[in-house]
C-alpha positions in Angstrom: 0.0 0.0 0.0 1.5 3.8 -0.9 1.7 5.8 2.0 0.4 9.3 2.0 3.9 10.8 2.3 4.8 8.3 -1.1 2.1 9.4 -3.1 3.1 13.2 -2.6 6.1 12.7 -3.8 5.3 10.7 -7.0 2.6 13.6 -7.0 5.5 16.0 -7.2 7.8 14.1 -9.1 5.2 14.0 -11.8 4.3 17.6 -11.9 8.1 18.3 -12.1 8.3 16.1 -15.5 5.3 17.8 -16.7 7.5 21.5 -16.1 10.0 20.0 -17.6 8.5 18.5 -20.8 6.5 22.3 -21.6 9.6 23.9 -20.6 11.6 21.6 -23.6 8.3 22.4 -25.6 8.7 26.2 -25.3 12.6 25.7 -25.7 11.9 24.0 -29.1 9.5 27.2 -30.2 11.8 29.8 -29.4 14.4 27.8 -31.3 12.2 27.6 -34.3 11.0 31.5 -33.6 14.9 32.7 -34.0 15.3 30.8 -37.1 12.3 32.8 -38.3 13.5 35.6 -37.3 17.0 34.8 -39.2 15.8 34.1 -42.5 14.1 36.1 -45.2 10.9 37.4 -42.9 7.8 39.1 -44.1 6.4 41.3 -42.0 2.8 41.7 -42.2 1.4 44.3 -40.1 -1.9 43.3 -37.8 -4.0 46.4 -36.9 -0.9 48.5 -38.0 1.7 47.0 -36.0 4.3 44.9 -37.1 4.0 41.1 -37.1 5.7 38.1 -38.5 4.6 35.3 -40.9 1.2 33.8 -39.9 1.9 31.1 -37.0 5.1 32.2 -36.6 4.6 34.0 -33.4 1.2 32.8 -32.4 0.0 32.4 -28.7 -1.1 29.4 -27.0 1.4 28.3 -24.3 1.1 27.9 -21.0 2.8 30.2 -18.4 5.8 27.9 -17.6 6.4 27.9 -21.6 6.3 31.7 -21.1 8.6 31.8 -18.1 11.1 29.0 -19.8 11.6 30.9 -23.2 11.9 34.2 -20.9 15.4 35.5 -20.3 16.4 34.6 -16.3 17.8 38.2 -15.6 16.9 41.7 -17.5 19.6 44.1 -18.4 19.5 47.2 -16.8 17.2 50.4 -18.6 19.7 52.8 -20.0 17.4 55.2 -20.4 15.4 58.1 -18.4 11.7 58.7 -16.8 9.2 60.1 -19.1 8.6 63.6 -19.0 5.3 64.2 -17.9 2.6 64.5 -19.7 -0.1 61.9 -21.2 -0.9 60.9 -24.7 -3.4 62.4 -26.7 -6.7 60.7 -27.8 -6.6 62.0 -31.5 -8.2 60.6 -34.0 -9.3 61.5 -37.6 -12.0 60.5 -40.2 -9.7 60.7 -43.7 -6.0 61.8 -44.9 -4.7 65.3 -44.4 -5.4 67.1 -47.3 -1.3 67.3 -49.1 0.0 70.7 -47.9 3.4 69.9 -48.1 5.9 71.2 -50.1 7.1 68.1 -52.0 10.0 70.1 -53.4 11.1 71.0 -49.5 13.2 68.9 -47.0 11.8 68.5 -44.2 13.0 66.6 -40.8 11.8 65.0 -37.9 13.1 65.0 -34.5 11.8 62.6 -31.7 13.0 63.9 -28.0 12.8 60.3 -26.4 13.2 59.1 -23.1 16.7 57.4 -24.1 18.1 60.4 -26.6 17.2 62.6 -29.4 16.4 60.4 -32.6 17.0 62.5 -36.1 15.0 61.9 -39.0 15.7 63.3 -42.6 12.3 62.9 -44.3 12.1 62.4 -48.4 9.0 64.6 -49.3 9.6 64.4 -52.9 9.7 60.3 -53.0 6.8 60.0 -49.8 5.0 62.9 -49.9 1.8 61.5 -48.4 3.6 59.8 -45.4 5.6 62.8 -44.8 2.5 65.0 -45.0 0.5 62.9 -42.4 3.6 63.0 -40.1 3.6 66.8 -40.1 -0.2 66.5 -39.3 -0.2 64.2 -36.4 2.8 65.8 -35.1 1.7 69.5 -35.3 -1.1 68.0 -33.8 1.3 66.0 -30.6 0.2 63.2 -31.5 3.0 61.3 -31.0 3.9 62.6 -27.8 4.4 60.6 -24.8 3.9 57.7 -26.5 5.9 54.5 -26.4 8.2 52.6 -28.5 6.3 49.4 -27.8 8.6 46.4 -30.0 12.0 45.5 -31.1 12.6 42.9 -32.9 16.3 41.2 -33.1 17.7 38.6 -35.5 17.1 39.1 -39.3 14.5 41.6 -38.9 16.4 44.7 -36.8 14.1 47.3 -35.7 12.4 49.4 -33.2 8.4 50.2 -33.8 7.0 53.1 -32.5 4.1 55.6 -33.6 1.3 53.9 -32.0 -0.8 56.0 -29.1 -1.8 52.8 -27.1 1.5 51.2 -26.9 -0.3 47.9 -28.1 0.4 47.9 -31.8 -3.3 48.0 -32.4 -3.0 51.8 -32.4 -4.0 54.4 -35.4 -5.2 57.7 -36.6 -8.2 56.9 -37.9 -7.2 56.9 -41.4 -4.9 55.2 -43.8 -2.3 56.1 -46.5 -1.4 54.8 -49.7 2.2 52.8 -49.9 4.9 54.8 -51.2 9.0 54.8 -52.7 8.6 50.8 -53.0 11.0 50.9 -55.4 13.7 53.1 -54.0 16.8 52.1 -55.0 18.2 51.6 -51.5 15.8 48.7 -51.2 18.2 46.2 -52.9 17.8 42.2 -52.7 15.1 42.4 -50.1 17.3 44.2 -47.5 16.0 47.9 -45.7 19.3 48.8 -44.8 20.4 50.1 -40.9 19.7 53.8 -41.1 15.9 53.5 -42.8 12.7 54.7 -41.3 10.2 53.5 -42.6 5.9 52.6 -42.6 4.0 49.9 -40.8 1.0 48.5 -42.7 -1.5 45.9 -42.5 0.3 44.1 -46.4 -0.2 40.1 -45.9 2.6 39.0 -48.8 0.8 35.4 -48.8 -2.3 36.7 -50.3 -1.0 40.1 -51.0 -4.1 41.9 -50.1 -3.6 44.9 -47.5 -1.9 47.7 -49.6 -2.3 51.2 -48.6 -3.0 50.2 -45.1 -0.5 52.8 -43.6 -1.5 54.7 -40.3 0.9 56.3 -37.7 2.8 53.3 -36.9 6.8 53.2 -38.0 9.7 51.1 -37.8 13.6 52.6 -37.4 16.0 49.9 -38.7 19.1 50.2 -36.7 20.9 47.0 -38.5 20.7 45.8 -42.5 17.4 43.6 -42.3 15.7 41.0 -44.4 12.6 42.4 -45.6 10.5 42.7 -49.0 9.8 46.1 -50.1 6.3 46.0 -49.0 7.1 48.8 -46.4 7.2 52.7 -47.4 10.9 54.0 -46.2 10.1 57.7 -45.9 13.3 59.0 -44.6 17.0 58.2 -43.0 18.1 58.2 -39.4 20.9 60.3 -38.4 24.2 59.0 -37.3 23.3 60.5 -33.5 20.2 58.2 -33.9 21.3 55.5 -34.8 23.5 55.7 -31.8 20.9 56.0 -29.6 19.2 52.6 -31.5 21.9 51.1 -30.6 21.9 51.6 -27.0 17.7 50.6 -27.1 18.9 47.7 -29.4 21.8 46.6 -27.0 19.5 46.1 -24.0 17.0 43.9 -25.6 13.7 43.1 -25.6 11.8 41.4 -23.1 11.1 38.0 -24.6 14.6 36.7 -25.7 12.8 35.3 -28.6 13.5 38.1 -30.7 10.4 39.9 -30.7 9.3 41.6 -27.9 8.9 44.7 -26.1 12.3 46.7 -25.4 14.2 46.4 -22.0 14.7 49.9 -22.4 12.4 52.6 -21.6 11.7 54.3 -25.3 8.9 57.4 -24.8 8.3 60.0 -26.9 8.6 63.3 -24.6 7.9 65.6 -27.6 8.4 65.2 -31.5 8.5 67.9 -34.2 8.4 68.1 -37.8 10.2 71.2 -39.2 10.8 72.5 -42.7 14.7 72.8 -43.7 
């Protein structure tokens, strides 16, 4: 007969091997998650915010998958507090009429929590992404709000521009895909120094085009995308600095995909005519 003491410890025993087998499990998907992330990946954009292939990232685990594929320790935020302030709940019914001068160069400078990003727009090759940018911001729109993902791996970027920090955040209105064809975008590469559009394009049945909102991506290394994403301007050397240090402390996932360690907010942007 099994004593009492006996059967809690084949009890425990049991529940241990159970750990361990999801913890293997989760192991196995992060595995298959960085390989993803290391090949040629399409980003398709879900409610504006940048996502991977379908299935590629999808949910279903328990929470001891979650807390094996986490990282043990997180690296300390080399960034500051906020400033204060909250974010604005803006939203519109249609484009900005185009009030731009296309002929113009215009720049963009985001004052964020973790140093002051730089951004050279090109008005003359994306004039309607450069035009709603001048909008929103004019507007502070973007201010206070949070870079919400990086990614790591063959995809290198930082996504910001969305007010709820969820990636399901937008202006209300959409814009049409521009500069697909710029010359920079060679063999499926966006190379480290490119800002450029989120969008809601699915390459596997190619429907979602013109799906642009608010939310962008800043490539701070070479990464392996289709040009499927409107680049709309180049980050300044200072910048990209700055992406480096957000880019060195990770993300919280260590699967690649995830929010940042650091602390990226918006304190103010501003869009200014050269």
């Amino acid at each position: 007969m099994v004593s009492n003491d006996q059967r809690r410890r084949q009890l425990a025993r049991e529940k241990f091997e159970r750990q361990q087998q999801r913890r293997e499990a989760a192991r196995r998907r992060a595995r298959m998650r960085n390989a993803v992330i290391a090949g040629a990946l399409a980003v398709a954009l879900a409610g504006g915010a940048v996502s991977y292939v379908a299935g590629a990232f999808d949910g279903g685990g328990t929470k001891d998958d979650e807390a094996a594929a986490r990282p043990t320790s997180t690296p300390k935020d080399p960034c500051e507090k906020p400033a204060p302030g909250k974010v604005k709940p803006l939203s519109f019914e249609k484009e900005p009429a185009l009030t731009i001068d296309k002929s113009a160069d215009y720049t963009m400078d985001l004052k964020t929590t973790c140093g002051d990003i730089g951004l050279d727009l090109s008005a003359a090759k994306a004039p309607h992404t450069v035009n709603s940018f001048k909008f929103l911001v004019d507007k502070g729109y973007l201010d206070h709000t949070t870079c919400h993902r990086l990614t790591t791996g063959g995809v290198n970027v930082l996504q910001c521009g969305d007010p709820k920090g969820t990636g399901e955040g937008g202006p209300g209105y959409s814009i049409p895909d521009e500069n697909l064809k710029d010359k920079r975008l060679k063999g499926n590469v966006y190379p480290a120094g490119t800002v450029a559009m989120a969008n809601q394009y699915n390459a596997q049945t190619k429907k979602g085009r013109d799906t642009g909102g608010s939310q962008f991506f800043l490539v701070y290394q070479d990464s392996q995308l289709p040009p499927d994403y409107t680049p709309f301007g180049t980050i300044s050397d200072s910048g990209m600095k700055v992406l480096k240090k957000i880019a060195d402390a990770g993300e919280n996932t260590g699967q690649g995909d995830g929010s940042p360690n650091a602390t990226v907010v918006i304190d103010k942007a501003t869009v200014t005519r050269s």
